[in-house]
ROKOL-751690 format. One line per 10 residues: number of its first residue (from 0); for each residue x, y, z of C-alpha. Coordinates in steps of 0.1 Angstrom, whole numbers, always signed. Example, Ala and Ser with C-alpha at 12.3 -4.5 7.8 and 13.67 -1.06 7.14 Angstrom:
0 = +123/-45/+78 ~ +137/-11/+71
END
This chain:
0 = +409/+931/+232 ~ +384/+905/+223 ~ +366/+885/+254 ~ +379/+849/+261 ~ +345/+840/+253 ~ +346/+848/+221 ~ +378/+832/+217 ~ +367/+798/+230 ~ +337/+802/+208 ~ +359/+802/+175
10 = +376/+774/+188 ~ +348/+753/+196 ~ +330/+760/+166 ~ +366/+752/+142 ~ +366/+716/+163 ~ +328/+710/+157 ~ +335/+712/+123 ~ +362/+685/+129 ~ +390/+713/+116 ~ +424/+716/+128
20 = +425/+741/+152 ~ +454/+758/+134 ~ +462/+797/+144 ~ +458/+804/+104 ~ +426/+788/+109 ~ +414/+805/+137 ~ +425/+842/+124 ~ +407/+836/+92 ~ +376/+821/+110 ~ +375/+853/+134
30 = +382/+880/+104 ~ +351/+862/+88 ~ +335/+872/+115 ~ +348/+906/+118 ~ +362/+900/+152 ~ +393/+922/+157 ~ +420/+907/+178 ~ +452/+925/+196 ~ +484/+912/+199 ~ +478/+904/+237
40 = +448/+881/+222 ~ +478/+862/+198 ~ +495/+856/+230 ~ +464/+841/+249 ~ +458/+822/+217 ~ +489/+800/+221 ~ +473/+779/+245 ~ +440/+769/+226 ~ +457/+761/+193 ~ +485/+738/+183
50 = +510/+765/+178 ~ +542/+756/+193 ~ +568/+790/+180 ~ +565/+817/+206 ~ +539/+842/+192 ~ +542/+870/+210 ~ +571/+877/+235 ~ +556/+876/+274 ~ +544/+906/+293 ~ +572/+912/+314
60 = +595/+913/+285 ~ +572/+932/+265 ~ +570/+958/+293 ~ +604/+957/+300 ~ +612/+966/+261 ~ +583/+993/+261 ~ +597/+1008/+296 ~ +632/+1012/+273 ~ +623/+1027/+240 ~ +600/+1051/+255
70 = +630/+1070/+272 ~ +637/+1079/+233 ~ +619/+1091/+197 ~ +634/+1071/+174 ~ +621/+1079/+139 ~ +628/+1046/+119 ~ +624/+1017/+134 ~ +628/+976/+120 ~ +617/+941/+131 ~ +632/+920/+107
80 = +615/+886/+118 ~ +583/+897/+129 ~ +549/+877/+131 ~ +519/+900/+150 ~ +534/+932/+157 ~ +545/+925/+192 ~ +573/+945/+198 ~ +570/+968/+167 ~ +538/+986/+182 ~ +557/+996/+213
90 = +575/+1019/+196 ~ +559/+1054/+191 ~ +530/+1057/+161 ~ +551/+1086/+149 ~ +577/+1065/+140 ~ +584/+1050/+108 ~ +575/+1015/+115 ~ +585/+984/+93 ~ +580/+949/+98 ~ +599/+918/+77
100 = +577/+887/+73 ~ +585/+857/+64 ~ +565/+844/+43 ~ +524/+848/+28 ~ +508/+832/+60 ~ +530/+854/+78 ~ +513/+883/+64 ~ +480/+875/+62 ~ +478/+868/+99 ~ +497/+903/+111
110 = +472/+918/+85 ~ +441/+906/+110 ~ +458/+923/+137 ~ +443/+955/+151 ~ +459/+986/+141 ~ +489/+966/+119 ~ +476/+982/+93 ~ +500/+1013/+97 ~ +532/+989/+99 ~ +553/+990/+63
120 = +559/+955/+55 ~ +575/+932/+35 ~ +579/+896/+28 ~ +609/+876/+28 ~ +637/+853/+44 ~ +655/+882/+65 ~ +688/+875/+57 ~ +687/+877/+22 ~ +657/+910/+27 ~ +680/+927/+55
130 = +712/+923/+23 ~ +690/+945/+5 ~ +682/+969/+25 ~ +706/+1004/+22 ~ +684/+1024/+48 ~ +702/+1031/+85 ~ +677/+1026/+114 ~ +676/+1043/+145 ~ +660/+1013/+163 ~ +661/+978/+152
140 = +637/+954/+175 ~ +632/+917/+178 ~ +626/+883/+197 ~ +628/+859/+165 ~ +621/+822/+172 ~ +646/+807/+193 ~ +664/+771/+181 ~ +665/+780/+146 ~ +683/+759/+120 ~ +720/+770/+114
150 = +728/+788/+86 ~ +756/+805/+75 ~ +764/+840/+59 ~ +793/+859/+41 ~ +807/+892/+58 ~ +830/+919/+45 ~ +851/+923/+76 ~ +881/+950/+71 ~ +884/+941/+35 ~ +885/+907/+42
160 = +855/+885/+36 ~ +847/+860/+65 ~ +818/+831/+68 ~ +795/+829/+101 ~ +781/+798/+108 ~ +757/+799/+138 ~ +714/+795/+141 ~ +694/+814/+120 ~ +681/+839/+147 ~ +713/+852/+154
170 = +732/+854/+118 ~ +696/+879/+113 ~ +704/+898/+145 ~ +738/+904/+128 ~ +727/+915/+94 ~ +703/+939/+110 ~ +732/+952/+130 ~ +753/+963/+99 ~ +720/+985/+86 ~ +719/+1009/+123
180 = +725/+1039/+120 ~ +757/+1060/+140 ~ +735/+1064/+165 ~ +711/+1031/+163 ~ +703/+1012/+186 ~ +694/+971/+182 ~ +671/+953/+206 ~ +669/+914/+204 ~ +661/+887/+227 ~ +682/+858/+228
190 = +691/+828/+244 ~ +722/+825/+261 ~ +742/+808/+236 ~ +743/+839/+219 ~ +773/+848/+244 ~ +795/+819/+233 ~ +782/+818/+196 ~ +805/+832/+164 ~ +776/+865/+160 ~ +789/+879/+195
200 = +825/+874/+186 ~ +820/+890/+152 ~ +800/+915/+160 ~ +828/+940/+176 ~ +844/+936/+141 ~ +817/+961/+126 ~ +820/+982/+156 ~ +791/+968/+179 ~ +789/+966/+213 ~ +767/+953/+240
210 = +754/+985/+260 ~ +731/+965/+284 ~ +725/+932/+289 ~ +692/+924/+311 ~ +681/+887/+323 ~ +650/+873/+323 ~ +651/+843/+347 ~ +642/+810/+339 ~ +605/+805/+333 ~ +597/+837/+318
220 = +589/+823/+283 ~ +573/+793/+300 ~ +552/+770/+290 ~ +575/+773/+257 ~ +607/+768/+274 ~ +624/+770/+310 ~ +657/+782/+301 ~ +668/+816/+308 ~ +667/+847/+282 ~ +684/+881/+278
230 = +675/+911/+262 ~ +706/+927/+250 ~ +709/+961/+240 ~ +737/+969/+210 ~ +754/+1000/+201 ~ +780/+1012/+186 ~ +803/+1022/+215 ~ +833/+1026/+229 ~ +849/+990/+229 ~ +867/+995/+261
240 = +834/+1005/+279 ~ +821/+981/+305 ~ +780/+963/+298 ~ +755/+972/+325 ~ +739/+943/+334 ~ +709/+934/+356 ~ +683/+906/+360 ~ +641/+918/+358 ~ +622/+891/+378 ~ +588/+908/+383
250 = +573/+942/+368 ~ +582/+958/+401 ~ +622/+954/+386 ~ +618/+971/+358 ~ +619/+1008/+367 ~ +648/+1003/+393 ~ +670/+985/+367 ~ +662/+1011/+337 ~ +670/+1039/+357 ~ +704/+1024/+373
260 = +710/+1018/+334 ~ +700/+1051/+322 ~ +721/+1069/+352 ~ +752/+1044/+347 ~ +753/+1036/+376 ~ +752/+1004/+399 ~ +722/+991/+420 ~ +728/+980/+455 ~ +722/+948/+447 ~ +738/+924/+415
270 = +698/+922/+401 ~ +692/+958/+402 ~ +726/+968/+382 ~ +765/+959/+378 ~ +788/+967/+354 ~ +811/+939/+338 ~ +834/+931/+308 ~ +815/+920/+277 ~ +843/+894/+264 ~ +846/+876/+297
280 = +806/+871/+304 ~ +792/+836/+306 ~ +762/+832/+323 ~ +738/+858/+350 ~ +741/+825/+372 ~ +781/+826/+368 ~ +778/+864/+387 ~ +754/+852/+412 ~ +774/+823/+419 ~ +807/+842/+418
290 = +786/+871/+444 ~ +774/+837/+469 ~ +811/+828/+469 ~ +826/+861/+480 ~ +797/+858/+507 ~ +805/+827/+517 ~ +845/+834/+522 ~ +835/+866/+541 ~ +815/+841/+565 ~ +847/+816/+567
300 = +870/+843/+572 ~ +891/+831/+540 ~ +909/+850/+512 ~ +917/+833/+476 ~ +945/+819/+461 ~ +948/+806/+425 ~ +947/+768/+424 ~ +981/+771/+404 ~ +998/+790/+430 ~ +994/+755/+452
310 = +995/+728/+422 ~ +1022/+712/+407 ~ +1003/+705/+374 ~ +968/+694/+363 ~ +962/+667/+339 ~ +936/+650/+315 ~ +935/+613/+315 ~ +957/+599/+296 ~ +951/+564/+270 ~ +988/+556/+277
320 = +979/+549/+318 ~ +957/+521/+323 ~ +937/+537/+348 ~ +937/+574/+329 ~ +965/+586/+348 ~ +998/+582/+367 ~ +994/+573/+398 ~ +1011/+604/+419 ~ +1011/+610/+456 ~ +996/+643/+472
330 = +964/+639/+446 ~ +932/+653/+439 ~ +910/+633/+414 ~ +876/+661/+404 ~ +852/+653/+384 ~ +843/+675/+355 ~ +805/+679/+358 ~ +778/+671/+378 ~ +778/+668/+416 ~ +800/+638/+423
340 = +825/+632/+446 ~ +857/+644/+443 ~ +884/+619/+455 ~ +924/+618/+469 ~ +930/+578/+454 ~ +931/+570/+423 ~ +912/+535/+432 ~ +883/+556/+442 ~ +876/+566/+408 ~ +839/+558/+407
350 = +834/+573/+369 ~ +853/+568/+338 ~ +890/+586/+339 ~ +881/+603/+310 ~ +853/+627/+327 ~ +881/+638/+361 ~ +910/+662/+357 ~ +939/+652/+383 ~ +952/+682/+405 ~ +989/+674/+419
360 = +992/+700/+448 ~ +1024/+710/+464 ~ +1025/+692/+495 ~ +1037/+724/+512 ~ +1002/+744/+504 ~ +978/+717/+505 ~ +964/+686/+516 ~ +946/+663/+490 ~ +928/+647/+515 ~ +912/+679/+528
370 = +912/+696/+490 ~ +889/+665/+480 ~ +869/+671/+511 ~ +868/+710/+503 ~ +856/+703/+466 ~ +824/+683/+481 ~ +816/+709/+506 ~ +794/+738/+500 ~ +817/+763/+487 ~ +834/+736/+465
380 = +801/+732/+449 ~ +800/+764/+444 ~ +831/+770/+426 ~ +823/+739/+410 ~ +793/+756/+393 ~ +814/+789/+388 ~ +838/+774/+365 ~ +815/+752/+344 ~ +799/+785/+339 ~ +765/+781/+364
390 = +757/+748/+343 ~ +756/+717/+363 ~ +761/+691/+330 ~ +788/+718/+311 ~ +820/+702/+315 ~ +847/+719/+338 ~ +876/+730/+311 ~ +913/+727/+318 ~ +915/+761/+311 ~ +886/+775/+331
400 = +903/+752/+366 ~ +936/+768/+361 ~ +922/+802/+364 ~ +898/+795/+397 ~ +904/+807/+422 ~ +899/+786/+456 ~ +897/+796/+495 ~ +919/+775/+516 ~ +931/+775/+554 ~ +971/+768/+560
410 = +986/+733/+554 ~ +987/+734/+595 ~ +948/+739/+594 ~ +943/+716/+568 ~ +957/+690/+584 ~ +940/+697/+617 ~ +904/+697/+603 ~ +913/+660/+587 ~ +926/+651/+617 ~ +888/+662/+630
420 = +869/+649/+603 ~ +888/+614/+608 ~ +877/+617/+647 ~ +844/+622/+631 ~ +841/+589/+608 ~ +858/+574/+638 ~ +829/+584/+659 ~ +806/+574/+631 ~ +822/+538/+628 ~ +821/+530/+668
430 = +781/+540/+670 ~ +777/+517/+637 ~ +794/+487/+656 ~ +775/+499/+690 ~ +744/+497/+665 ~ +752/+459/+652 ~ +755/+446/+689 ~ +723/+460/+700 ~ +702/+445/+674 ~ +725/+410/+670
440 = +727/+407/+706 ~ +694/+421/+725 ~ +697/+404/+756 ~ +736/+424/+759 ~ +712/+460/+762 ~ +727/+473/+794 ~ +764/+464/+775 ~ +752/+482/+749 ~ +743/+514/+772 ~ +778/+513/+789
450 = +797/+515/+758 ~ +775/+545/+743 ~ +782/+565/+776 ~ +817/+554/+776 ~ +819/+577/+737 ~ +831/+608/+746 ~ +802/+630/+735 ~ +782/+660/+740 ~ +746/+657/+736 ~ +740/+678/+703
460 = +701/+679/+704 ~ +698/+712/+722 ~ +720/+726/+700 ~ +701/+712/+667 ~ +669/+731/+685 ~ +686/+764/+681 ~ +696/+760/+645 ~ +659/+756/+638 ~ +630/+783/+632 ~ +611/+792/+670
470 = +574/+784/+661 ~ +586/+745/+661 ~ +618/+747/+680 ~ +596/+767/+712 ~ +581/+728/+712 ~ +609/+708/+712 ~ +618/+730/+738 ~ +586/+720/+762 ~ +594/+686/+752 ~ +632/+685/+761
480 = +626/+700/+795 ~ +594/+681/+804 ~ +598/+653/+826 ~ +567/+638/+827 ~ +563/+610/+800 ~ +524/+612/+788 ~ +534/+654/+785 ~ +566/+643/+762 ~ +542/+624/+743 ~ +520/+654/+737
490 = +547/+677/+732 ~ +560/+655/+705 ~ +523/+654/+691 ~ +524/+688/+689 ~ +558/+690/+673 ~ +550/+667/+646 ~ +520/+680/+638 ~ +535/+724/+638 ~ +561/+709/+616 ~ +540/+693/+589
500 = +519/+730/+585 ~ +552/+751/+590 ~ +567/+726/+556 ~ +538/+730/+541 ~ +531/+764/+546 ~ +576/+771/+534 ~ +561/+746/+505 ~ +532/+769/+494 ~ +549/+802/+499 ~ +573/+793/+474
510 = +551/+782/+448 ~ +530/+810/+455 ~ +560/+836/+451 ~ +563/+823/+413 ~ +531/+829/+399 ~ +535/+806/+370 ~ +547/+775/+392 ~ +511/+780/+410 ~ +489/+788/+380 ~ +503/+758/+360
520 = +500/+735/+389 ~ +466/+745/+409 ~ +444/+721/+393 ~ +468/+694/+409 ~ +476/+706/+444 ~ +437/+719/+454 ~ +418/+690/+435 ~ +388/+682/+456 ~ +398/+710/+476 ~ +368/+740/+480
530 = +375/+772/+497 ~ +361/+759/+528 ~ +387/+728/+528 ~ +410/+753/+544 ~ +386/+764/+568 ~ +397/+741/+596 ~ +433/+737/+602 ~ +440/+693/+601 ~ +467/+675/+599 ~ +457/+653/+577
540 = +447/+686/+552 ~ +485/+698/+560 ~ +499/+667/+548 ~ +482/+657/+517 ~ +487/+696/+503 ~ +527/+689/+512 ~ +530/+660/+493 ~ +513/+675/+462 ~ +529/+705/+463 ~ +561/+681/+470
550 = +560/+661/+444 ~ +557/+693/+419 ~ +592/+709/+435 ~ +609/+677/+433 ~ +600/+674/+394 ~ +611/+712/+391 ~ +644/+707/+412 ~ +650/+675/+386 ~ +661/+696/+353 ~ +685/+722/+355
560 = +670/+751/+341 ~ +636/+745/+360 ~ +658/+743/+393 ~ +673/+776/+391 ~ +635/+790/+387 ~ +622/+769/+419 ~ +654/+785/+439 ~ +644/+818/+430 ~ +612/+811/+439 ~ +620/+799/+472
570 = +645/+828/+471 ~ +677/+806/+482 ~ +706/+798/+469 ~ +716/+768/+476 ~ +688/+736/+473 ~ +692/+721/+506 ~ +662/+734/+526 ~ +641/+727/+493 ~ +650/+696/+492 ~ +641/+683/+528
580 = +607/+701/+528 ~ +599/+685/+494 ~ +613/+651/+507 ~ +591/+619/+499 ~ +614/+608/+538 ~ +601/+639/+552 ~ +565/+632/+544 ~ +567/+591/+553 ~ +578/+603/+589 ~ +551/+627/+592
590 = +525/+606/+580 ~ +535/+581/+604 ~ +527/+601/+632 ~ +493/+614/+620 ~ +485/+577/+619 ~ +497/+574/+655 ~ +477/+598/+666 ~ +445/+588/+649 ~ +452/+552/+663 ~ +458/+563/+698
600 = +436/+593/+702 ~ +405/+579/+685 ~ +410/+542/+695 ~ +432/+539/+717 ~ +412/+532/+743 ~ +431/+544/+783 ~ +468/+546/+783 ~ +484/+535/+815 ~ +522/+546/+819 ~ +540/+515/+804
610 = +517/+522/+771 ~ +526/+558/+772 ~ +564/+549/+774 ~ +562/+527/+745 ~ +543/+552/+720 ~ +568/+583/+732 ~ +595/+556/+724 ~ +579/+551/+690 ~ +574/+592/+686 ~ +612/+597/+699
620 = +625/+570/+670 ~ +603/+596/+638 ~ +618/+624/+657 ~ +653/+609/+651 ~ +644/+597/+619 ~ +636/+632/+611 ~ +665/+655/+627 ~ +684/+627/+607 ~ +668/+644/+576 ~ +677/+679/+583
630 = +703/+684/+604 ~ +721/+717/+591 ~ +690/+721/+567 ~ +689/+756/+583 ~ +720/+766/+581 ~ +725/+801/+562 ~ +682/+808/+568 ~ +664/+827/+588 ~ +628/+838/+599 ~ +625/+869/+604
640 = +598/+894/+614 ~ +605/+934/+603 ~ +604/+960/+629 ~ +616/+989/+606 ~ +632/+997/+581 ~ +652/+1030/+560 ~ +653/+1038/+520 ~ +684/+1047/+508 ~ +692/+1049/+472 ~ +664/+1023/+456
650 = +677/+997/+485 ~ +659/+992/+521 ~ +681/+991/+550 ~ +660/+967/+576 ~ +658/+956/+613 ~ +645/+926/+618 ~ +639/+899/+641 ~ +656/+872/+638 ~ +626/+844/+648 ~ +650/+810/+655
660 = +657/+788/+679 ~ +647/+782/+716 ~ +645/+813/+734 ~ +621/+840/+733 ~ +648/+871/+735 ~ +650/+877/+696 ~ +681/+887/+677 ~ +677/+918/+658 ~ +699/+919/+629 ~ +702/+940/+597
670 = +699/+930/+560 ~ +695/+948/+530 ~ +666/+943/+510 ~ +650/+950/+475 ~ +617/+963/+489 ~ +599/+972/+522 ~ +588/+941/+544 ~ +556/+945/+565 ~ +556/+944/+602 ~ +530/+922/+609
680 = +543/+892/+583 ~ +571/+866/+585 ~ +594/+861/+558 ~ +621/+831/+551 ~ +655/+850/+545 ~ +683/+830/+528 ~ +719/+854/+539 ~ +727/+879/+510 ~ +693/+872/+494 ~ +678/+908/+489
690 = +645/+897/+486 ~ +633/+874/+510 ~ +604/+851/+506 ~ +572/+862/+522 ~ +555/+834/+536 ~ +514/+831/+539 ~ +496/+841/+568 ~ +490/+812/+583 ~ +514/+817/+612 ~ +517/+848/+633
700 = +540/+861/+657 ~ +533/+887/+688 ~ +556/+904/+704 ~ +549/+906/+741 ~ +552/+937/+764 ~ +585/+918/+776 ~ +605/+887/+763 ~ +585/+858/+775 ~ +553/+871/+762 ~ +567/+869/+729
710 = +549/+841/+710 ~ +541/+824/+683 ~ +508/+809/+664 ~ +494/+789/+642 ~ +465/+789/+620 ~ +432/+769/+635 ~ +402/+772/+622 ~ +381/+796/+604 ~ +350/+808/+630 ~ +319/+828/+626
720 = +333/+853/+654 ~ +369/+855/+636 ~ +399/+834/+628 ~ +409/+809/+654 ~ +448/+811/+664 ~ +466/+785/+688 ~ +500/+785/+704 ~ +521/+753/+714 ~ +545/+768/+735 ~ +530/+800/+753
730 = +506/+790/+781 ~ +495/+826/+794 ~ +474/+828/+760 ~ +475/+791/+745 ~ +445/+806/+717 ~ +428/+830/+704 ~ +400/+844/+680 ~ +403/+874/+659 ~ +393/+893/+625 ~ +413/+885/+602
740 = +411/+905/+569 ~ +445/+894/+554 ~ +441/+857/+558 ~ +408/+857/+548 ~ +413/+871/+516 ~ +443/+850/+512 ~ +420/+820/+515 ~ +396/+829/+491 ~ +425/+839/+461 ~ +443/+807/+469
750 = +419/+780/+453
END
């Protein structure tokens, strides 16, 4: 492989001369120079010329493929829209290896290519050079350019001839289907309308199959595109067999998933390995989503029932209603993509008729008013996403609702919880007018007071503290239960201040987990920053890496495909947690009390006990402000610390600590995860998630010779005798200083 140097030198030298840095240019340039590049250099070169097509397919598909063909000899083996020899090279040198190029340029660069020169090729458009060909291959390889024009091509299909209309790429993945062999096997990389596109519905007419299908999640083929990719595997076999299918994140997947294919058999987990039927496949998101919702009705203690079974009918608007549809009683009104309310009156319509489907229940089997309710929740959302096939913006079909399934209580139960939720807005609507008369009537105060105790309520902040994770619900503790007010103050100080390190640490683990999210945005999130910025643990250094790194996750979380890569990087399911730690609300509270502090700590001059009333009044308003922002934000996570763990076919069987809420007796529970967790880390575990998310070092937990020596602490300062550690909550040991190899290293690899 040629040095980036040299590289950059080429480059430097083609713009000096005031050239377009063109690839063609650049691979004659080096030749002149008898500089020999490898395919791995074409893929590097990407980013220093203006070519836009995807040159060379990524490393972790490239090692994924290799990992698969080298199970097998195969003696003749085809790219038919090749460019530098990418994939053909992975196969054996022994093989008889050909190549179709497009067109002259085509071959002239593979021809500069190191060790191309024993690849058989020939120029050509591949559809009409694939027509010609009469030989039958053993292995036919490929990742042609995705978003080709459509094109369309004549097939002799049982004696009849038929016409296939679809994008370029895949009319050539079915040409070089027809020339396998009995035995062949074809290898292509697609995107995934090639499930839904008229190649995969014609392609069991000449007696091919999908074998395998294996997802690459979204962000693999970045910076050329953020949409998921599949490698899928075609044979000719048995039509009533199930496809394998599995989903290769990192290089660490590959092995587990080709062996679970190899074996036929199914991982312990829906990434490592499931089996499914070919014609009904939509989407890898559709199976995840299906898997979260069987979860999800495990935890509710619900089983399914068709929505047909409880519906009278289900209609599309209608031109001949004025509003879209007929006004009937017992109503649900759903919208047919995106997130939006679903409704139980027609008046409430807040889109165009034309983008709802009406759902008339049976009156006997359901309520509207809680099926509207049920479609907004969680798992409605979820289903939601199910049926439109994992895509937020595909529209819901007719037919794809009729067949859903949904998980409802009885009528009675139904009924009950709206008679709840009412109670609820009820509540909601008396604290709003309580609200109005404090502010339009100040001097009525101690009216005020009498009518909030008069609301028939339990106090629900100690419950909030245990929903949240210990290292900042251990100080909300010391504040609840402290009495004195300048110690609240301090303890709310302290709260404030854990919290905005303990976001932006959740923050920076998750960018960190996805190597390209961090690589593509590190200029941004450490400018100015050295090494030694992160040497002393501020608050002020805390918040302005948050709201960088915030900023990034709420433009990722802002287009679909880039979403579903920022929740696998946060390793969650659901965006809710994301969302509040990447919140621009979040970060205004917390910057608020930095600036509180620095006013009253630097110059704030002595602070008798009416001033120190008013500022934990002030503190008290952020910290309602900011349990307003996540309450339930939580809900379905965990912290959790390993204390050991089993292997049992390719899956770890853990016990872990469960590091949330108030008290410090932990929970041990048991999950089930892709790979060994180390003892002496933390990790953020969303339920069902195999692989939880393991979160930097800058927060450590001790387990105590008994439970209330259990503690944890954060990350200080960086000190000539070792690191610096403090605690908020534990006084026997409130700091300190120790080596500290891991974070250390951790510093220094970060910037």
């Amino acid at each position: 492989m040629s040095s980036n140097k040299e590289i950059s030198k080429i480059v430097n030298q083609l713009r000096e001369k005031g050239e377009r840095v063109t690839l063609l240019a650049f691979l004659r340039e080096a030749q002149s120079q008898g500089l020999l590049l490898s395919v791995d250099d074409i893929a590097e070169l990407a980013w220093t010329t203006e070519q836009s097509e995807i040159l060379v397919p990524p490393p972790l598909v490239r090692k994924t493929i290799s990992s698969f063909i080298a199970r097998k000899t195969y003696q003749k083996v085809l790219d038919p829209w090749d460019r530098f020899g990418g994939l053909i090279r992975l196969a054996k040198p022994d093989s008889e290896r050909h190549s179709i190029l497009y067109n002259a340029a085509n071959q002239e660069m593979f021809s500069t290519i190191d060790g191309n020169a024993e690849i058989e090729t020939i120029v050509g458009n591949p559809l009409e050079t694939l027509d010609k060909y009469d030989d039958q291959w053993d292995l036919i390889i490929s990742c042609p350019p995705f978003g080709m024009k459509r094109e369309k091509i004549m097939v002799k299909i049982r004696e009849r001839v038929e016409t296939i209309v679809d994008p370029m790429e895949l009319l050539i993945l079915f040409q070089a289907c027809t020339k396998l062999n009995q035995k062949g096997t074809a290898l292509f990389v697609v995107l995934p309308r090639f499930f839904e596109s008229a190649t995969y519905l014609h392609l069991s007419s000449i007696g091919i199959h999908p074998e395998a299908i294996v997802h690459f999640p979204p962000g693999t083929f970045g910076p050329y595109t953020q949409i998921s990719t599949y490698m899928v595997v075609l044979r000719r076999v048995d039509a009533s067999r199930l496809t394998f299918i599995a989903e290769i994140g990192s290089e660490d997947d590959i092995q587990p998933v080709l062996h679970n294919m190899a074996a036929g058999k199914e991982g312990k987990t829906l990434e490592r390995g499931t089996f499914i039927d070919p014609n009904s496949f939509s989407s890898f998101k559709a199976l995840q989503l299906a898997r979260d919702i069987r979860q999800l009705s495990r935890r509710m203690n619900l089983t399914p029932v068709t929505l047909t079974s409880i519906t009278k009918e289900i209609n599309l608007s209608n031109d001949k209603w004025e509003e879209g549809f007929k006004d009937l009683p017992n109503t649900v009104y759903l919208p047919r993509f995106g997130e939006s309310d679903a409704v139980a009156r027609l008046s409430d319509l807040r889109l165009k008729s034309d983008n709802y489907m009406q759902i008339v229940l049976d009156s006997e089997k359901a309520n509207a008013e809680y099926v509207a309710r049920f479609f907004c929740a969680e798992m409605g959302q979820l289903i939601r996403k199910y049926i439109s096939k994992g895509h937020a913006f595909t529209k819901i079909s007719l037919s794809s609702l009729k067949e859903c399934e949904v998980y409802f209580p009885s009528v009675e139960t139904q009924t009950m919880m709206n008679d709840a939720q009412n109670e609820i807005t009820e509540l909601r609507a008396m604290l709003y007018t309580i609200e109005q008369q404090l502010w339009n009537k100040p001097n009525d105060v101690e009216k005020t007071m009498k009518s909030l105790k008069r609301i028939n309520r339990e106090s629900g902040f100690e419950s909030w503290m245990e929903t949240l994770p210990f290292p900042i619900a251990s100080i909300l503790w010391r504040y609840n239960a402290e009495s004195n007010v300048r110690l609240k103050k301090e303890h709310l100080f302290h709260f404030f201040e854990a919290m905005t390190q303990f976001n932006t640490m959740l923050l920076l683990s998750g960018l960190k987990s996805e190597s390209s999210l961090l690589d593509s945005h590190r200029d941004t999130v450490f400018a100015d920053f050295k090494k030694e910025s992160l040497y002393r643990s501020t608050f002020g250094t805390w918040i302005v890496l948050g709201e960088r790194i915030s900023k990034i996750i709420r433009t990722e979380m802002g287009t679909q495909d880039r979403r579903e890569r920022c929740l696998k990087a946060f390793r969650s399911g659901r965006p809710d947690l994301i969302n509040f730690l990447s919140s621009k609300k979040t970060f205004e509270v917390l910057k608020r009390t930095a600036d509180f502090r620095n006013r009253w700590k630097g110059h704030g001059g002595i602070e008798n006990e009416q001033e120190a009333k008013k500022r934990l009044s002030v503190l008290e308003s952020e910290l309602a402000a900011l349990r307003e922002l996540m309450i339930d934000t939580y809900e379905g996570y965990q912290i959790i610390c390993p204390e050991n763990g089993t292997r049992k076919s390719g899956i770890f069987h853990m016990k872990v600590y469960s590091i949330m809420g108030t008290r410090q007796i932990f929970k041990k529970i048991s999950i089930q995860s892709t790979f060994m967790q180390d003892s002496e880390k933390l990790y953020l575990y969303f339920e069902g998630n195999p692989e939880p998310l393991e979160l930097l070092p800058f927060i450590k937990f001790k387990l105590g010779q008994s439970p209330d020596e259990n503690a944890c602490y954060f990350y200080n300062s960086v000190e000539k005798s070792g690191v610096r550690w403090i605690s908020y909550h534990f006084d026997k040991e409130a700091e300190f200083i120790e080596a500290d190899a891991v974070l250390g290293q951790m510093l220094d690899t970060l910037i």
